[in-house]
C-alpha positions in Angstrom: 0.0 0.0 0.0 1.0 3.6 -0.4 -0.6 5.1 2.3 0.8 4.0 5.8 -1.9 5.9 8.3 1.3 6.2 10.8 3.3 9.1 12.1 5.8 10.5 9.6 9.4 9.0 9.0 12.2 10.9 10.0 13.0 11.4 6.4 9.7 12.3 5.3 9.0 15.4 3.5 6.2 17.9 3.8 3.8 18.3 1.0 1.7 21.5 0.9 -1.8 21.2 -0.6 -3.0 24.4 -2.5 -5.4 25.6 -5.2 -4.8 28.7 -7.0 -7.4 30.8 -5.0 -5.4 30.3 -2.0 -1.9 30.0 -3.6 -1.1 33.6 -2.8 -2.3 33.2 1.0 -1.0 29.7 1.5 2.5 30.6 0.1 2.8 34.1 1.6 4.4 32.8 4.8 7.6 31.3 2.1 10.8 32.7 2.4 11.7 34.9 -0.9 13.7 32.2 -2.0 11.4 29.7 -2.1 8.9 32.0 -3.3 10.8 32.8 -6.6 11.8 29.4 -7.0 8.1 28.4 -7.4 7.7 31.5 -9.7 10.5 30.1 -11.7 9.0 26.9 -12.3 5.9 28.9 -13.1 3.7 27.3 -10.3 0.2 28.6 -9.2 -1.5 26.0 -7.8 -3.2 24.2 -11.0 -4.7 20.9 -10.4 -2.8 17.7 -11.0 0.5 20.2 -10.7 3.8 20.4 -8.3 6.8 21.8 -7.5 10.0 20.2 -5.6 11.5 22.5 -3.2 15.0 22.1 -2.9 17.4 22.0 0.5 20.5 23.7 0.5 22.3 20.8 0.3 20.7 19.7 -2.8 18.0 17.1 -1.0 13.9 17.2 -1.4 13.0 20.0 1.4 9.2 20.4 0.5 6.9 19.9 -2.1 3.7 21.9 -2.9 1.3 20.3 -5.3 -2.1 21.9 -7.0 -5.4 20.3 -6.1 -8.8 20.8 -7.7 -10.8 21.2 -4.6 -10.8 20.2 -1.1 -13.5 17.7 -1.7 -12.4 16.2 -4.8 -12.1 12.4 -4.6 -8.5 12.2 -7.1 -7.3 15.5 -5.2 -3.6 13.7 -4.9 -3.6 11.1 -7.6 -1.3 12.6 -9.8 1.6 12.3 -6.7 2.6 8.8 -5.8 3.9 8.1 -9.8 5.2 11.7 -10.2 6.9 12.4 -6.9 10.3 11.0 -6.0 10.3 7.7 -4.0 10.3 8.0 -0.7 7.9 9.4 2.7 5.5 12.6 2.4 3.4 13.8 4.7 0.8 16.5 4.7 2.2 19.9 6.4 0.9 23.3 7.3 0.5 26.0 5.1 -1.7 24.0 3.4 -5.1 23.6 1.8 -6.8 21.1 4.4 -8.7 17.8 2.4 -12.2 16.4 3.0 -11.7 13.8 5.7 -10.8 10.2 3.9 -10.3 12.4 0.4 -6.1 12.1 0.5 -6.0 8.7 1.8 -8.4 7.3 -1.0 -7.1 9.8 -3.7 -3.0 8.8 -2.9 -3.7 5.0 -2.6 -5.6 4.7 -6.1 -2.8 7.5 -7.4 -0.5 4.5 -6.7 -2.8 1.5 -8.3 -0.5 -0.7 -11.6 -2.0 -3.9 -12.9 1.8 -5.3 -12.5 0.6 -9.2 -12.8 2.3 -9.5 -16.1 4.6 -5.7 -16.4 6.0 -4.8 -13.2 6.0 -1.1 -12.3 8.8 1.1 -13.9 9.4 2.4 -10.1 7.9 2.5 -6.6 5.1 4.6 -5.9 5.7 7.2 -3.4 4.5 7.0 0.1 2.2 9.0 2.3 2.0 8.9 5.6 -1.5 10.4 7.1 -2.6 10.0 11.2 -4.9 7.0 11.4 -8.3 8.3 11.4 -12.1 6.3 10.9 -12.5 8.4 7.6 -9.0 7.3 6.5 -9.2 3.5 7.1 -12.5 3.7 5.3 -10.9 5.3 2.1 -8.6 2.9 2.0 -10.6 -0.4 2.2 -12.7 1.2 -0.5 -9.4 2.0 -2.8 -8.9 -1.8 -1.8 -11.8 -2.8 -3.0 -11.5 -0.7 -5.8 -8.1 -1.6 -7.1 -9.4 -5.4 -6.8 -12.4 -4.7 -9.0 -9.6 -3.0 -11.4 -7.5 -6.1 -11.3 -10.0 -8.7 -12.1 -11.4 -6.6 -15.1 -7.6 -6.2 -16.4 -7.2 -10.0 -16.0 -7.2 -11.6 -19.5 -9.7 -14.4 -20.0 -6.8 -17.1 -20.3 -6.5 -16.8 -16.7 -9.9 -15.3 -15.6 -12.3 -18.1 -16.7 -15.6 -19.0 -14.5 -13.5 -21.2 -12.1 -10.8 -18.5 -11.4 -13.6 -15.6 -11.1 -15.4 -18.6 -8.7 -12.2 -18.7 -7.1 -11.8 -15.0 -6.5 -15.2 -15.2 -4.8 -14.3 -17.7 -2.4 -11.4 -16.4 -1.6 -13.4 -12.9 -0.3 -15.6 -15.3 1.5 -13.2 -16.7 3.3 -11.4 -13.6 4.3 -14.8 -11.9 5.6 -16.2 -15.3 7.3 -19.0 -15.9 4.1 -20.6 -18.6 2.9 -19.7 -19.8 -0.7 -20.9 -22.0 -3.1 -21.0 -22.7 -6.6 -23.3 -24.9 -9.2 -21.2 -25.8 -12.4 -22.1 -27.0 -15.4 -25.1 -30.0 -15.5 -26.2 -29.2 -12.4 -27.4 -26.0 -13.4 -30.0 -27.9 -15.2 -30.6 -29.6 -11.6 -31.1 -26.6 -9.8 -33.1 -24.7 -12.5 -30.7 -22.6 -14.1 -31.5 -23.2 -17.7 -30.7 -19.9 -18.8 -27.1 -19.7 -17.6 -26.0 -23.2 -18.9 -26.9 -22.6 -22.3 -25.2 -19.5 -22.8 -21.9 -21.2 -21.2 -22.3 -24.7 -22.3 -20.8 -24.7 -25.7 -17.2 -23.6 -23.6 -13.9 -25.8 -22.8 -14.7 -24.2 -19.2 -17.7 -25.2 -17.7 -20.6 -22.6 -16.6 -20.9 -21.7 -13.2 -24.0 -19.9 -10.6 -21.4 -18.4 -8.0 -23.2 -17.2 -4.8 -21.7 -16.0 -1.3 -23.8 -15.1 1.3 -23.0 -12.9 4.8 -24.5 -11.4 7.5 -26.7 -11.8 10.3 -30.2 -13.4 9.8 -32.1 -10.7 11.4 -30.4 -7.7 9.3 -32.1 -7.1 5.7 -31.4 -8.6 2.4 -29.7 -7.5 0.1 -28.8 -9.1 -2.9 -26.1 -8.5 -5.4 -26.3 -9.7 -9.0 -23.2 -9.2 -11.7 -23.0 -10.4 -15.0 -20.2 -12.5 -14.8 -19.4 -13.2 -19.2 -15.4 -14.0 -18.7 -15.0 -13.8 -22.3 -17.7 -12.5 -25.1 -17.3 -13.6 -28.7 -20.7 -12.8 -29.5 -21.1 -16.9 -29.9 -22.6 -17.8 -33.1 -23.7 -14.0 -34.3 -19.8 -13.4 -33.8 -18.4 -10.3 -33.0 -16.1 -8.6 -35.7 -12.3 -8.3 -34.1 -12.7 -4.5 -32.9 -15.9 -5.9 -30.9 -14.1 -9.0 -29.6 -10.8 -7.0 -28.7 -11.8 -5.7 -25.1 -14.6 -8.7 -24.5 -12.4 -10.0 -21.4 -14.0 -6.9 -19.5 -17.6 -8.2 -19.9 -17.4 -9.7 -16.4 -17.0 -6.4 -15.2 -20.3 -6.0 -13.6 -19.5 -9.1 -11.3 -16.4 -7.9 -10.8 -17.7 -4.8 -9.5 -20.5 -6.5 -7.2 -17.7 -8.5 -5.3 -16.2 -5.0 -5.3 -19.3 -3.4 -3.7 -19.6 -6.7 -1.6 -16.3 -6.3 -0.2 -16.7 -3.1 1.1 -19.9 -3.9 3.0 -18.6 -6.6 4.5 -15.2 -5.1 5.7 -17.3 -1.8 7.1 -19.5 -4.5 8.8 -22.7 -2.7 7.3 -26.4 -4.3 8.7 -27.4 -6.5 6.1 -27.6 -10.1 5.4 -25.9 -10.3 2.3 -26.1 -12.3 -1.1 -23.8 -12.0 -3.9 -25.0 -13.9 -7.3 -22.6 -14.0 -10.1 -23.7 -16.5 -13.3 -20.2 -16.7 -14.9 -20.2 -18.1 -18.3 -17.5 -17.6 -21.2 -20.2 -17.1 -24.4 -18.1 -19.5 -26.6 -19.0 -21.3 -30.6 -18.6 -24.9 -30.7 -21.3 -27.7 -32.1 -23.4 -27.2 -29.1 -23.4 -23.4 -29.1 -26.9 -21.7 -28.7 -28.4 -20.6 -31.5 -30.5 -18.0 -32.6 -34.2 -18.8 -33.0 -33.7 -21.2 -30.0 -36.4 -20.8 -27.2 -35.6 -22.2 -23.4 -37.3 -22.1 -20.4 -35.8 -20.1 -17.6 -36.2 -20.3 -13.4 -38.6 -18.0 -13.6 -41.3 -20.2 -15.9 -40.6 -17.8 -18.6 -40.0 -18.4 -22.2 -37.2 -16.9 -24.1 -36.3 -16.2 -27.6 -32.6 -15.8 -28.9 -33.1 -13.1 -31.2 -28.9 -13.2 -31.5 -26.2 -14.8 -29.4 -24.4 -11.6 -28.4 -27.0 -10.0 -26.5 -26.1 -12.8 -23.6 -25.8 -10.8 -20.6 -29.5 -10.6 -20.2 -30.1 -14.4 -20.5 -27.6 -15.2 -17.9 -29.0 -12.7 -15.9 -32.5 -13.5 -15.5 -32.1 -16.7 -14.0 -29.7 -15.0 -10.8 -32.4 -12.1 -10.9 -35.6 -15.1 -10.4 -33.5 -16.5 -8.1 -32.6 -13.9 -6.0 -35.6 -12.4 -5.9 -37.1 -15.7 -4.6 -35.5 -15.0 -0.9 -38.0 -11.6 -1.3 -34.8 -9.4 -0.2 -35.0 -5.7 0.9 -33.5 -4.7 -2.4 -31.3 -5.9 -5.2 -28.8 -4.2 -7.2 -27.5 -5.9 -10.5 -24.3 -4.5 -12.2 -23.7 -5.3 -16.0 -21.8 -4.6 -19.1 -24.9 -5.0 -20.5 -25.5 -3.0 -23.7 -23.5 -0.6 -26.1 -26.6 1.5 -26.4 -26.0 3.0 -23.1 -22.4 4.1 -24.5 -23.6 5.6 -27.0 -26.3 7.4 -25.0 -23.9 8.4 -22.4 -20.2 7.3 -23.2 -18.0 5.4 -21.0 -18.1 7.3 -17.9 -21.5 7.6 -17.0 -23.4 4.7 -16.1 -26.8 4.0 -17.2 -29.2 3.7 -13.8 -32.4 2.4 -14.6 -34.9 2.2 -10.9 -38.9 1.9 -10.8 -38.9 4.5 -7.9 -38.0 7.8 -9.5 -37.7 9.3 -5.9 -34.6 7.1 -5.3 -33.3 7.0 -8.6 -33.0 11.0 -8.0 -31.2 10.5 -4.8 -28.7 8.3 -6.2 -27.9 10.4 -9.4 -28.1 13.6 -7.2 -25.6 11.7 -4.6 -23.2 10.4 -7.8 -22.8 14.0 -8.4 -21.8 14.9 -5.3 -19.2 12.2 -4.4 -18.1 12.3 -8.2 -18.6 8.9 -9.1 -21.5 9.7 -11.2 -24.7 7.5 -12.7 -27.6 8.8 -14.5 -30.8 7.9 -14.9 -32.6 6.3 -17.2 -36.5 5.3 -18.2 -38.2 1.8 -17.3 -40.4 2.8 -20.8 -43.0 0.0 -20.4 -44.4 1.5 -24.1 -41.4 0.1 -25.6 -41.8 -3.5 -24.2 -43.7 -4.4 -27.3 -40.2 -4.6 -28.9 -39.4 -7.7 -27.3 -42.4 -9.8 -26.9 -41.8 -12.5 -29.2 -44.7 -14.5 -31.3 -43.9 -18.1 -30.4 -42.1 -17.4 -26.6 -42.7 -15.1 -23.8 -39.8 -12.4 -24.9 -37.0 -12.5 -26.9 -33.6 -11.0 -26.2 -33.2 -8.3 -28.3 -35.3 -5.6 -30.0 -36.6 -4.9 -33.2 -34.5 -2.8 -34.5 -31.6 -0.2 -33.0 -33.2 2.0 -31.2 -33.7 2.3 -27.7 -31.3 -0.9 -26.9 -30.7 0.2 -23.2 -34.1 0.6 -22.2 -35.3 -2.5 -23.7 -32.5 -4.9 -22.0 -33.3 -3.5 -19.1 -36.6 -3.7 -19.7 -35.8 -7.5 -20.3 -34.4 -7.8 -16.7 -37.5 -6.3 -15.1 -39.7 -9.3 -16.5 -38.0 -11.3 -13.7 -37.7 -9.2 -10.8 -41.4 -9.0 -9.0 -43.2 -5.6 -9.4 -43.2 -4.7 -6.1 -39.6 -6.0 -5.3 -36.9 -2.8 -5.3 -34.1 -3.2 -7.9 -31.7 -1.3 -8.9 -30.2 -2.1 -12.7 -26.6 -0.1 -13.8 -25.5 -0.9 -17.2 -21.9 0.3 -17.0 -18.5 0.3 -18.5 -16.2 -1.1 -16.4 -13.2 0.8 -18.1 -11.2 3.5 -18.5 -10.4 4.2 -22.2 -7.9 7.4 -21.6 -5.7 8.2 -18.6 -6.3 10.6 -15.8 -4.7 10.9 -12.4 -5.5 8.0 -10.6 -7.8 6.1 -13.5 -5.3 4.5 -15.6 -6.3 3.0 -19.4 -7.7 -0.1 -17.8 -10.6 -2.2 -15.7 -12.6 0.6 -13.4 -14.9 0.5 -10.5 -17.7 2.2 -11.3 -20.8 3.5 -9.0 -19.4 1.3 -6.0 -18.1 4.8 -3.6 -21.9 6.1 -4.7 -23.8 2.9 -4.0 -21.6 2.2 -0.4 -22.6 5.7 0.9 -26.2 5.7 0.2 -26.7 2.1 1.0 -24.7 3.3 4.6 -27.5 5.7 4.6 -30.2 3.3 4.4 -29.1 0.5 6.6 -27.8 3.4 9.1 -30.7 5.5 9.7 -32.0 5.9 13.1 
């Protein structure tokens, strides 16, 4: 880790925080030498900026670095690859951080998905007093940089038994139940839908599920699409389709993200994580399109095309969860490029039937910068997937509107009354900013842990 929430080394240097509304006032107190050194290197305080003060003897006697805002969630991420190795600490004058904002922003400032390429150097350390606001930053950049490093993961070594294995490893760590139902015995236990997307694969489809919690607290269940790789099966992607298609587990890996979190803050719920993981895969007994099967839920579905799998797999974990009747469940999922093109890559697609909490949790998205955005449950548009001959089919009749009527897709299994929660998202980063390198991302989970805090920790 890069943050050590100890005192300071003896070698550690000071690191003043300014923006460049306070630059003048913070940096008033300076000797004139330092002052027209900064001047000389043209520093004012810009965001995602520093300068290196230098000792008389040559050594690292300060540093003063540019942040956005006191609030801002990547206020130091541009530090730990930029600075010198070594010890910092935060020192007066200085521009004082949100509680928990340098911790989280320092630690995910560090993050390298170094399983194949180490690092070119070590990130540089921070030292911060240990506070409750601290530790919790840093078990959600934990979480975080997980999530990032199962997305990254190619699928040669992140199949449905290593992503399985992934979950039971967080399990044991946080004292959870695991289990998993792989290959025929899906069939056994009723979940149709998931082996036939996965069955025409070397590696075997799985239903992963952990559970946690005390009996008593409320349930909440957790469903991500857990597709390990995506060729489209037999309506095959082209190559540029195919090329990032070992990120399509992303919205499991961001559940067992989320899950994580709740279980190391010890939050009041009973807890049930449901991951269907499935590598959609062409071989002779690849599903087809035109083929109908019955899924857990009794219902009837048509394969309008092959590639629009993330919705099949998902039904039967979404019947199924719903069958312990739980307080609320939130399903994750690379789901559809519509809602890229709607909203791009960074802002998730949020569709809720209760338009009074979907407005809390885009209004609250906006304020902890970890933004989602809401979309419309447009029941006038489920025409375009009832089928003749089944009870739905997969896809829609023609381009248009492709988010709304995948998730419209999903809601045929979860029970009218029953709260749900459906974010199509991206899971990646596809150009580099301070702390969000090219790469797997964790998307909604700092949003979804503070507003689920707030409704398991009222009262």
């Amino acid at each position: 880790m890069t943050v050590q929430l100890a005192k300071p080394a003896r070698n550690s240097v000071p690191l003043h925080l300014t923006d460049r509304a306070s630059f003048d006032a913070l940096t008033g107190s300076l000797d004139a030498t330092a002052r027209r050194w900064l001047s000389t290197l043209k520093f004012s305080g810009a965001p995602d900026t520093h300068a290196l003060l230098p000792a008389a003897d040559g050594s690292l006697a300060a540093v003063w670095a540019g942040v956005r805002d006191a609030q801002h969630p990547w206020a130091l991420s541009a530090l730990p690859k930029a600075l010198p190795a070594g010890s910092y600490h935060l020192a007066d004058p200085g521009l004082a951080l949100e509680p928990g904002a340098a911790a989280l922003s320092w630690e995910l400032g560090g993050y390298t998905f170094d399983l194949y390429k180490p690092a070119a150097r070590d990130a540089a350390r921070l030292h911060l007093p240990p506070t409750a606001a601290d530790r919790r930053a840093l078990i959600v950049a934990a979480a975080m940089a997980s999530t990032r490093d199962l997305v990254n993961t190619p699928a040669e070594h992140l199949g449905p038994a290593e992503l399985a294995e992934a979950v039971r490893l967080v399990a044991k760590q946080h004292g959870a139940k695991f289990r998993q139902v792989v290959g025929d015995k899906l069939l056994a236990e009723n979940f149709p839908a998931v082996h036939a997307v996965g069955r025409a694969a070397a590696r075997a489809p799985r239903l992963i599920e952990l559970n946690w919690g005390h009996p008593k607290h409320p349930k909440l269940a957790l469903v991500g699409k857990g597709v390990c790789f995506d060729s489209g099966g037999l309506d095959i992607k082209g190559a540029d389709g195919m090329r990032l298609m070992k990120k399509d587990m992303g919205g499991a890996a961001n559940v067992l993200g989320l899950a994580q979190m709740i279980m190391a803050l010890g939050l009041p719920v009973r807890l049930q994580v449901l991951i269907p993981a499935v590598e959609n895969a062409i071989s002779g007994n690849a599903f087809r399109p035109g083929d109908i099967f019955k899924t857990r839920a009794g219902l009837h579905i048509e394969i309008g095309n092959t590639d629009a799998e993330g919705r099949v797999i998902l039904c039967d974990a979404l019947a199924y969860g719903a069958e312990g009747k739980p307080d609320l469940i939130i399903d994750l999922a690379t789901l559809t490029g519509a809602a890229r093109t709607a909203l791009g890559p960074a802002l998730p697609a949020l569709f809720c039937r209760d338009l009074a909490m979907a407005r809390e949790l885009v209004d609250l998205g906006l304020e902890q910068r970890d933004p989602m955005w809401h979309m419309p449950l447009w029941r006038d548009y489920h025409g375009l997937i009832e089928s003749d001959i089944a009870d739905i089919v997969n896809t829609g009749k023609g381009a248009m509107a492709g988010a709304i009527t995948a998730a419209l897709f999903l809601a045929d299994f979860v029970p009218a009354r029953q709260p749900w929660l459906h974010l199509d998202l991206f899971a990646w980063n596809d150009s580099p900013k301070p702390g969000r390198p090219i790469g797997g991302e964790a998307q909604t989970l700092r949003t979804l842990l503070t507003w689920l805090e707030r409704r398991y920790r009222r009262g």
